[in-house]
C-alpha positions in Angstrom: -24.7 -22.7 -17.7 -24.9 -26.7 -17.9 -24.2 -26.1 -21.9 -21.4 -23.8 -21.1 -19.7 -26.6 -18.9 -20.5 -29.3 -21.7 -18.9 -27.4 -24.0 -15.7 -26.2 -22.1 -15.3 -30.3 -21.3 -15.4 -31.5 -24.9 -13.1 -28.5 -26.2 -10.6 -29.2 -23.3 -10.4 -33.5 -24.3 -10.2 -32.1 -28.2 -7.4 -30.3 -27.3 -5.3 -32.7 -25.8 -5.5 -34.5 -28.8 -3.5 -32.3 -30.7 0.5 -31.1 -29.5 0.9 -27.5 -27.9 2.6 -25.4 -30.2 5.9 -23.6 -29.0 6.2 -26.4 -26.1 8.3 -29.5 -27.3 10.5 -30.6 -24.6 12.5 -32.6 -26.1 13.0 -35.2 -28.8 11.0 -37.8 -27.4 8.9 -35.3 -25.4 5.7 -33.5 -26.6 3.0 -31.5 -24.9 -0.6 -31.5 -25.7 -3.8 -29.5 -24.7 -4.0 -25.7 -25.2 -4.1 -23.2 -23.7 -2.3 -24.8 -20.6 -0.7 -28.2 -21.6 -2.2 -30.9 -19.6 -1.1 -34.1 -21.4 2.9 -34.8 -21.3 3.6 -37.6 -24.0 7.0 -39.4 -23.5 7.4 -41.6 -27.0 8.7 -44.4 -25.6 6.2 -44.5 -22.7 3.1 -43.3 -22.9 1.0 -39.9 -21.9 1.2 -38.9 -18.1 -1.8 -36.6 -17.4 -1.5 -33.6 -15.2 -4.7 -32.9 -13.6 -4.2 -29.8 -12.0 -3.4 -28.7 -15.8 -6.7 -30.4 -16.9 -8.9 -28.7 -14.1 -6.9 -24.8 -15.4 -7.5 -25.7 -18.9 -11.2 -26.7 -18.4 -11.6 -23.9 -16.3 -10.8 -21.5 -19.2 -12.8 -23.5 -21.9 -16.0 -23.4 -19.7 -15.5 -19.4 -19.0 -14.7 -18.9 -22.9 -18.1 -21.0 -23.6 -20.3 -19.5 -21.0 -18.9 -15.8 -21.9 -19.7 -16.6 -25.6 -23.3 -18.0 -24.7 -24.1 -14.8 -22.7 -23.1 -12.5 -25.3 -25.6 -14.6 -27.8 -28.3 -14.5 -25.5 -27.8 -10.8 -24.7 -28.1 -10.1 -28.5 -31.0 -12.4 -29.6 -32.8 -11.1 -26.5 -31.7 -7.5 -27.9 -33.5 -8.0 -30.9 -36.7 -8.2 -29.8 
């Protein structure tokens, strides 16, 4: 579980590193983080973060992590 949430956390801050696809608003305008963009990048500016964004998209990295940990378990444990 701890793992699951370590992992959902590091793919969620890789992810706003790199822009949305599909989701430029603009010319001087980009989004970044995936699946939900939580990073809004005006050029001139700087980012602006959107938290509630952040806490949806971490949410959904730490589910994907912690379904894909159980499913590893369940078939190492099957094994035996």
């Amino acid at each position: 579980m701890v793992t699951s949430a370590i992992v959902g956390a590091v793919v969620t801050a890789i992810s706003g590193l790199f822009m949305t696809p599909f989701t430029r608003m603009g010319v001087d305008v980009v989004q970044k983080g995936a699946p939900f963009p939580w990073v809004i990048r005006v050029i001139p500016m700087g980012d602006h973060i959107l938290w509630d964004m952040f806490m949806a998209d971490l949410a959904i990295w730490v589910l994907i992590a912690l379904v894909v940990s159980m499913f590893a378990i369940h078939a190492t444990a099957r094994k035996r």
